[in-house]
C-alpha positions in Angstrom: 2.0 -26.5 14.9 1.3 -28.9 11.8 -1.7 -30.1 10.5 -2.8 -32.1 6.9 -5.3 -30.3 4.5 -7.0 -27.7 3.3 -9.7 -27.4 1.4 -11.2 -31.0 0.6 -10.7 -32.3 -2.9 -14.3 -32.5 -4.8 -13.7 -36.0 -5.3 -12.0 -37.0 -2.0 -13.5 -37.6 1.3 -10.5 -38.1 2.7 -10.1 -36.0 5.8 -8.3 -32.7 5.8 -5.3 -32.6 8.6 -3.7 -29.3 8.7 0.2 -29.1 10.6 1.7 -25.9 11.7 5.2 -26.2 13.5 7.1 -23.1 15.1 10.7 -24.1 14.3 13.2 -25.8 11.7 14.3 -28.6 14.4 10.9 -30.0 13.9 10.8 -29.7 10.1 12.1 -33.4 9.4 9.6 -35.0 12.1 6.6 -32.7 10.8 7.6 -33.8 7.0 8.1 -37.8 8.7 4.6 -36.9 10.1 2.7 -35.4 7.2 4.1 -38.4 5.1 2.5 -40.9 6.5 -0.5 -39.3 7.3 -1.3 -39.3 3.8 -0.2 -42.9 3.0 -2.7 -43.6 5.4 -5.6 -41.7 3.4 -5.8 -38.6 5.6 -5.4 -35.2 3.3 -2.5 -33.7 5.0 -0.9 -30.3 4.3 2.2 -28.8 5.7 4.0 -25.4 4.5 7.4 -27.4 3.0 4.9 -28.8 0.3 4.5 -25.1 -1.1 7.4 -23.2 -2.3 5.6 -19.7 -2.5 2.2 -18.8 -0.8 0.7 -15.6 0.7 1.8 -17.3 4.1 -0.7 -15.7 6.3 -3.4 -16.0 4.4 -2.7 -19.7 3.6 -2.5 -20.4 7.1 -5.8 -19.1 7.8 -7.6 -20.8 5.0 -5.7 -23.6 6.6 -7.1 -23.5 9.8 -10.4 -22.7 8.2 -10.9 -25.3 5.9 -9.1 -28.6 7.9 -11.6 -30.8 9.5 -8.0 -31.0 12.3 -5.4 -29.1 13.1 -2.3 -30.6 15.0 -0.4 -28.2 17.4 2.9 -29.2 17.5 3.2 -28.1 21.7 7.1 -26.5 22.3 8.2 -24.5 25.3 9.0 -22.2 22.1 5.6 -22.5 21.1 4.0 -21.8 23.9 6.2 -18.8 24.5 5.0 -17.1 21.5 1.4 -18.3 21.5 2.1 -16.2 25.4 3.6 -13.5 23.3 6.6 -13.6 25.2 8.7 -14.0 22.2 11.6 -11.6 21.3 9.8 -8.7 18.6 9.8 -9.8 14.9 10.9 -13.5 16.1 8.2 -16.7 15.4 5.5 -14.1 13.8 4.2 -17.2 11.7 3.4 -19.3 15.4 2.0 -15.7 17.2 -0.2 -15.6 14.0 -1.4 -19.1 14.3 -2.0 -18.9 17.9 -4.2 -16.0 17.3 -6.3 -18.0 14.7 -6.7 -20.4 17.1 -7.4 -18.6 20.1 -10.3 -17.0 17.9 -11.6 -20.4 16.4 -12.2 -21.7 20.3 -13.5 -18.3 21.4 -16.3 -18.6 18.3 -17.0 -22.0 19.3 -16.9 -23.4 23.0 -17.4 -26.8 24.1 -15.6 -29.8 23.5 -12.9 -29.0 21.1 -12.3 -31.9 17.9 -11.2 -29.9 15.8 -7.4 -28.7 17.0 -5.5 -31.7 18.8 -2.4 -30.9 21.3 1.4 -32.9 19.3 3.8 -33.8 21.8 7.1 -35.0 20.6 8.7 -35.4 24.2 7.4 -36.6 27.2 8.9 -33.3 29.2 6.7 -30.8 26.4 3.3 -31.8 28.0 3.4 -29.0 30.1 4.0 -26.8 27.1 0.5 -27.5 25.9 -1.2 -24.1 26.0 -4.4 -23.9 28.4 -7.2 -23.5 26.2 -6.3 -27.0 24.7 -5.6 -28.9 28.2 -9.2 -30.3 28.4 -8.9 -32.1 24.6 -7.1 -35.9 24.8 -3.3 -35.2 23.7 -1.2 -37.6 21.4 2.7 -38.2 22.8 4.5 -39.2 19.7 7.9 -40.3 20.8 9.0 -41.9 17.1 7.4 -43.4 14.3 6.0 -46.8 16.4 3.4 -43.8 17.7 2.0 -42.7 14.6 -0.4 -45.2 15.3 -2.0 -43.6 18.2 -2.2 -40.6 16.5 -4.6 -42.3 13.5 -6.7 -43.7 16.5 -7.1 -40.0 17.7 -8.1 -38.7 14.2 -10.5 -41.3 13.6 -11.9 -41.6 17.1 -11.5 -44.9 18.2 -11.3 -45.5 21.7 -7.6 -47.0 23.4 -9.9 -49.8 25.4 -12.8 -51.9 24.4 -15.9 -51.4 27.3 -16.4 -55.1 28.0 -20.5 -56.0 27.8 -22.0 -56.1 31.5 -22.6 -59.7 32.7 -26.1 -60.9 33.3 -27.4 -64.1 35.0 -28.0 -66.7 32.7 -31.1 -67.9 35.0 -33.1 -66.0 37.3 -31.5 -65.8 40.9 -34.8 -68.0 41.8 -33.9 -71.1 39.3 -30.4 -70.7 39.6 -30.3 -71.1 43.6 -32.0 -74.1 43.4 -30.6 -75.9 40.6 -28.3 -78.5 42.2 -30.1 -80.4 44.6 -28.9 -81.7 47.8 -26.6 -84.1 45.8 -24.4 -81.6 44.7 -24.8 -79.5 47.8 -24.5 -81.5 51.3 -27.1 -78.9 53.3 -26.7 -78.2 56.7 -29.0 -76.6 59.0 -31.9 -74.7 57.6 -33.2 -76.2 53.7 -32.7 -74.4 50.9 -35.3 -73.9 48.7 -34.9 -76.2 45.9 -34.8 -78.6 49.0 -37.9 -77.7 50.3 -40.0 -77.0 46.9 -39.0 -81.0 46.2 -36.8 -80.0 43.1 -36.1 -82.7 40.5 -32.6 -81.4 38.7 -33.4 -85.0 36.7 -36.6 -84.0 35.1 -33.9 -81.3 32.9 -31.9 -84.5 31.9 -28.8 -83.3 34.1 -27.1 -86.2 35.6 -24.1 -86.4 38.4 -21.5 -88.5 36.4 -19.0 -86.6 34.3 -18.8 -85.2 30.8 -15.9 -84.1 28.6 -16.3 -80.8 27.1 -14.0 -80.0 24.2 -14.0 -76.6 23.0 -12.9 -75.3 19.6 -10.6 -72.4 21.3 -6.5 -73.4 21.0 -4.6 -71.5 23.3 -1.7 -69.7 21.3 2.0 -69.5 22.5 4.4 -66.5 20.9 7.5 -65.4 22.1 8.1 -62.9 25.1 10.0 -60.2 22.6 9.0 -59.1 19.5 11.5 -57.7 17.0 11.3 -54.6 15.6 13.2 -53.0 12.9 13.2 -49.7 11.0 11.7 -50.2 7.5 14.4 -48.0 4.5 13.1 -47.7 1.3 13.4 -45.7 -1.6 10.2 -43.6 -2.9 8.3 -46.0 -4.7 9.6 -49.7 -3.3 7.1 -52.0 -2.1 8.7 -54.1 0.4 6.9 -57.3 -0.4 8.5 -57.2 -3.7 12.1 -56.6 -2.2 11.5 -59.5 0.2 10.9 -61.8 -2.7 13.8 -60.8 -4.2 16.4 -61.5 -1.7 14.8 -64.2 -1.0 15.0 -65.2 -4.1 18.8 -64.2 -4.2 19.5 -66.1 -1.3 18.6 -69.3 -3.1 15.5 -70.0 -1.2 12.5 -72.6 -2.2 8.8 -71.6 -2.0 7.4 -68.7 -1.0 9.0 -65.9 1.2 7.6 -65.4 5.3 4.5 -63.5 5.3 4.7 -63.6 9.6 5.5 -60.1 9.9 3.7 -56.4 10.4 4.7 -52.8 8.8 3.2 -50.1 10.1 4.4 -46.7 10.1 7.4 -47.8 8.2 8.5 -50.2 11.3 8.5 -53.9 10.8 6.9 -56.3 14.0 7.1 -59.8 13.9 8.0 -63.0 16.1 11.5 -64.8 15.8 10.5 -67.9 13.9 12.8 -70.4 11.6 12.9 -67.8 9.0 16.1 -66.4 10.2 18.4 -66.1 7.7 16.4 -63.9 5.3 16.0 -61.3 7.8 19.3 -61.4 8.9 20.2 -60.7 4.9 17.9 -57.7 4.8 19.2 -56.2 7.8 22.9 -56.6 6.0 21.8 -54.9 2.8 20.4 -52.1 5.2 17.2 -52.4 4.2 15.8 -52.9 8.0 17.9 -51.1 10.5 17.1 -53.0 14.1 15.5 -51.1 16.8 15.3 -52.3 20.5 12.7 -55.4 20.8 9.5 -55.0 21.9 7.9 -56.7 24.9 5.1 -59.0 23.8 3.1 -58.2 26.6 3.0 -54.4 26.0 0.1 -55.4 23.3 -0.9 -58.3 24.1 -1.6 -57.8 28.1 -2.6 -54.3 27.2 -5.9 -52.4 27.9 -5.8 -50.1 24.7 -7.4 -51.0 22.0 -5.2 -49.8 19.4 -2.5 -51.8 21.3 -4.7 -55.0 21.1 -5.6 -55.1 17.2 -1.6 -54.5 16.6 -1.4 -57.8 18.5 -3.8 -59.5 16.8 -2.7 -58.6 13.2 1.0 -60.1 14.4 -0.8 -63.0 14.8 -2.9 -62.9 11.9 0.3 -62.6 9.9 1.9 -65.4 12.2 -1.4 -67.9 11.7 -0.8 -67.1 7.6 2.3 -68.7 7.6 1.6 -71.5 9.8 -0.8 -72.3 7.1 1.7 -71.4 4.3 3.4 -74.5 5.2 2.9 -77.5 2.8 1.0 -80.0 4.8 1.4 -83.9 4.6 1.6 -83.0 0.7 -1.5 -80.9 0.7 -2.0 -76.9 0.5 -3.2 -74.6 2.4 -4.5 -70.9 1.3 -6.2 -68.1 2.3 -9.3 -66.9 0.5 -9.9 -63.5 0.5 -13.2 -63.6 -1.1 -14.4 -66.3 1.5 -12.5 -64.9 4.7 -11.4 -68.4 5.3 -8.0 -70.8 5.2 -8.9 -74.1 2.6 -6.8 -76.7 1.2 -6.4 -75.8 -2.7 -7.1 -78.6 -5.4 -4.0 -79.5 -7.4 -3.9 -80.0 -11.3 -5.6 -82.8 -12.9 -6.7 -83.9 -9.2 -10.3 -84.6 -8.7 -9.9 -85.7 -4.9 -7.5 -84.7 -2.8 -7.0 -87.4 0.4 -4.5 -86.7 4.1 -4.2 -89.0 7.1 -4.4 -87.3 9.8 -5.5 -88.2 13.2 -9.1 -86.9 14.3 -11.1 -87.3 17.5 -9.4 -91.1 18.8 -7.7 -92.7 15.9 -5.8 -92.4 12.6 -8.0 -92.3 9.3 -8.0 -90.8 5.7 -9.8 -87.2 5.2 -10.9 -85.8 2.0 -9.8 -81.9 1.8 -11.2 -81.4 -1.3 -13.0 -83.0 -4.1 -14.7 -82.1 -7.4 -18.8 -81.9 -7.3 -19.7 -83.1 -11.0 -22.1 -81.4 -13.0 -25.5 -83.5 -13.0 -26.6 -80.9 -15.7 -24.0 -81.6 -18.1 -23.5 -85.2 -20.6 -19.9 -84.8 -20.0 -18.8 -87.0 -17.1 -15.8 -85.0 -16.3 -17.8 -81.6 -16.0 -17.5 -79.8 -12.8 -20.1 -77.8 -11.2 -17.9 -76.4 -8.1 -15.4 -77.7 -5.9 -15.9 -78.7 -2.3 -13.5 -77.9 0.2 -12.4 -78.5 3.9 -11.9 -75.3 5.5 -11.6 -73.1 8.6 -13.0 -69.3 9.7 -11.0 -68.2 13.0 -11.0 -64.9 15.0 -8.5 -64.3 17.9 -10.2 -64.1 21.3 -8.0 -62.8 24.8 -9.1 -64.7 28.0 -8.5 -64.3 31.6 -5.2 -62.8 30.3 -4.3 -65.8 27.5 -4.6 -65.2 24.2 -6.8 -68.2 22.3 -7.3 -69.0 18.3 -11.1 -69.9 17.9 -11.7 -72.0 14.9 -14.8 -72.8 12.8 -15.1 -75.4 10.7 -16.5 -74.4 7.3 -17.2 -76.1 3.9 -15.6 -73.9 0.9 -17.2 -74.1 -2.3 -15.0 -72.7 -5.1 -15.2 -72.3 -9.2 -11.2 -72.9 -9.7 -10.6 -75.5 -7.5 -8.5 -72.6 -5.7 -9.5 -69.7 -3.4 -12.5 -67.9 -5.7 -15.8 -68.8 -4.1 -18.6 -70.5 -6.4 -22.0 -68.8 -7.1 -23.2 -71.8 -5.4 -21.1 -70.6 -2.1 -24.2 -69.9 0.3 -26.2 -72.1 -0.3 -24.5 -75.1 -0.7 -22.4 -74.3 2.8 -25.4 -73.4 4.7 -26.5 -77.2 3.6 -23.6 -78.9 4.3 -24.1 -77.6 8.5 -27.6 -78.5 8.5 -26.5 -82.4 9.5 -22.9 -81.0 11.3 -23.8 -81.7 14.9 -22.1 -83.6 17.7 -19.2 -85.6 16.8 -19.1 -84.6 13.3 -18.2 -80.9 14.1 -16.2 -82.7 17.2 -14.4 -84.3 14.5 -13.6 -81.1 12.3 -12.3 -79.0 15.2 -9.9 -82.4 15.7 -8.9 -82.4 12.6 -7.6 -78.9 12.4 -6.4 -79.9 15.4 -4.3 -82.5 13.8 -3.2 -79.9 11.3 -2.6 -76.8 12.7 -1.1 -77.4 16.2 2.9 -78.7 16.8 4.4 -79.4 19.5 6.8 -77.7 21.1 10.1 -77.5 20.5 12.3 -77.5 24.2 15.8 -77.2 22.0 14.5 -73.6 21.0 15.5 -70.5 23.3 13.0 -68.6 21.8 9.6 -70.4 21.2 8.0 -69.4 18.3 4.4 -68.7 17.3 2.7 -72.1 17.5 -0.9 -73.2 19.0 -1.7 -75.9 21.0 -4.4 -78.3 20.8 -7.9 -77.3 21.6 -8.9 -77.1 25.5 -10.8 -80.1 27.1 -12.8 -79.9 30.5 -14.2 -82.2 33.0 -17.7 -81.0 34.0 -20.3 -82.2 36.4 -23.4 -82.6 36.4 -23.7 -83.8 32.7 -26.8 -83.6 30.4 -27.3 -86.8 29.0 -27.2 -87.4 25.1 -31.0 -88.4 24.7 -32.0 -85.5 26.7 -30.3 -83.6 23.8 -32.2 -85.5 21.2 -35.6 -84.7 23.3 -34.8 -81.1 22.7 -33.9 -81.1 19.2 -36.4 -79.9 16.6 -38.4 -83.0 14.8 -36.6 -83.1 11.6 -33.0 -83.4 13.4 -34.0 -85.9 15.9 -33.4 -88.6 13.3 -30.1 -87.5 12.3 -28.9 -86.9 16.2 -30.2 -90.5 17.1 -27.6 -92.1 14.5 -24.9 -90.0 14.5 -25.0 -90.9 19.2 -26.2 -94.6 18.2 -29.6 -94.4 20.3 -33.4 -94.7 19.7 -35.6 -92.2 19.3 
């Protein structure tokens, strides 16, 4: 049995994970283990970190003193936490199963402190009783250790979905299509009978197109995995860059991929070449590919935010890519994607193709400082942007995008003091076709079509979904809803009185 930690560290509160293990075939995997627990901020102790200790008393202050203890479950294991084992063989395991026996006698009820290992599928049945009620972790490789992280920190494998409600009462909601959307026959229903006017709400029976700001995402069926080799103190983004850089590349090097648990995720995209030079200098070893739908089809939750970091990673480099002259970046201050000002440019201009036709779009300009007597002060800089969250529907995966005004200080990704305030004015007027037109013009940038010559399609998105939908609510019902001061603005933007 293994488990991180002992006693906390004053100035940590990183949790304390303490490992036993009951035989030398496990040492490597326990050590593997251990490892990564800590990279990942848990405060993990194992025996091969101490070269001399008072064994059984470290164990029990072990035990003691770790907020979890793993239990590395063995038919060896259990054998001696039986005490079936052979006299004077696996005394360190007896002696651990006795601590723990003792710990679960003092304190019954639901158990969260000591959590059942199992390395092979076939060792479930090697889990000792007492711990056969508690949620076990299967940790077949590395790709697991994931799991095991969502165990520690108790996050659930599934997301509880939200119950859904009417959005009317069963009473308005029977009766509001009249007999023009429903032929009746026989006996009235009773919006029939009570005389109901659907009109008087401002719905009308011709048709209305809907355009939504979701874009249904397509990724390949497979995704690659590879093992991850480095030596103690390597960061692989700066090894990437380096035989990238060695392999006579231009620009930056692919961002599109995911490392967890030292095991590298990503999609097959034009990249190629680079990866197939880091699996030649060994420094990714391939494993067998991954089916897509294994995370992004699946249930668990754990499973489901892997999937939707891949395609954070994927969306990055999608927006990496030099557009029509003008750049893309990510703010991390902002939590948005915003084309970047280049030097000595004030205004920054793309033609791109919005709602209907073809027309120039500023992506950036510089706001001058009305406070200043030099003309070429700049206050901020005002930029066109984009917030976007991943969202899974009816079994389709879906990018939704906001349109958002940046504000920045350098032109570049650092937000200006003025950031809040001067976004949350810039929406005030965005309604109707303006924000139609924003979602059309990332539209215009971010989605490409696809590419039949390809026998793997990569990560791309398609353009945003449109419906048909009847009955319609007409536009000056909208402006007869709409607060006093907006009425003005609505009336202009749809080109009808007030």
């Amino acid at each position: 049995m293994h488990s991180p930690g002992s006693k906390r560290d004053e100035q940590s509160n990183a949790p304390t994970v303490f490992i036993p293990h009951d035989a030398p075939a496990h040492s490597r995997r326990v050590l593997d283990l251990s490892n990564w627990l800590r990279s990942e901020g848990f405060d993990c102790d194992i025996d091969q970190y101490h070269a001399n200790e008072d064994w059984p008393a470290w164990m029990q202050r072990k035990i003691d003193c770790s907020d979890f203890v793993l239990v590395i479950c063995t038919p060896t294991y259990l054998r001696r936490w039986r005490n079936d084992e052979k006299p004077g063989v696996g005394l360190g395991a007896q002696w651990e199963s006795l601590l723990t026996r003792q710990h679960l006698y003092l304190a019954p009820g639901l158990n969260a402190k000591f959590i059942p290992i199992v390395f092979e599928d076939e060792h479930v049945s090697s889990i000792p009783t007492p711990l056969t009620n508690v949620t076990r972790v299967i940790l077949r490789d590395e790709t697991e250790f994931g799991h095991l992280k969502n165990r520690l920190l108790n996050i659930a494998p599934a997301e509880k979905p939200p119950l859904r409600t009417s959005l009317a009462p069963f009473s308005v909601a029977d009766g509001f299509f009249s007999d023009r959307f429903r032929p009746s026959k026989g006996r009235p229903n009773r919006a029939q009978s009570a005389g109901f006017d659907h009109e008087s709400l401002g719905l009308s029976i011709s048709k209305e197109t809907v355009f939504s700001n979701i874009f249904p995402v397509i990724y390949p069926p497979q995704i690659e995995v590879a093992k991850v080799t480095l030596r103690r103190g390597t960061q692989f983004d700066q090894l990437l860059q380096r035989v990238w850089t060695e392999e006579h590349n231009i620009g930056p090097p692919p961002i599109d991929y995911l490392i967890d648990a030292r095991v590298l995720y990503r999609f097959r995209s034009d990249n190629e070449r680079i990866w197939d030079a880091m699996k030649k200098r060994k420094i990714l070893r391939p494993l067998p590919p991954k089916q897509s739908s294994d995370w992004a089809q699946s249930g668990r939750m754990a499973d489901k935010n892997q999937f939707i970091k891949l395609l954070n990673r994927s969306l990055g480099q999608l927006c990496a890519i030099p557009c029509m002259t003008q750049q893309l970046k990510w703010s991390r201050e902002m939590r948005c994607h915003l084309f970047v000002a280049k030097p000595a440019t004030r205004v920054g201009k793309i033609r791109v193709k919005a709602i209907t036709k073809e027309s120039t779009r500023e992506v950036y300009k510089a706001i001058p400082d009305k406070r200043s007597d030099d003309p070429n002060s700049i206050q901020h800089w005002q930029h066109q942007a984009f917030r976007h969250y991943f969202v899974r529907f009816g079994g389709r995966w879906f990018l939704n995008v906001v349109p958002f005004w940046a504000f920045t200080s350098d032109g570049q990704t650092y937000p200006s003091r003025w950031q809040k305030s001067s976004s949350a004015n810039m929406r005030k007027p965005e309604k109707n076709r303006a924000v139609l037109g924003h979602v059309m013009f990332w539209a215009s940038i971010l989605c490409r079509d696809a590419d039949l010559l390809r026998t793997n399609e990569p990560f791309r998105l398609e353009r945003p979904i449109q419906l048909q939908v009847s009955p319609s609510v007409d536009d000056q019902t909208w402006i007869g809803i709409a607060r006093e001061a907006e009425k003005q603005e609505l009336s202009a933007d749809l080109e009808l009185p007030l």
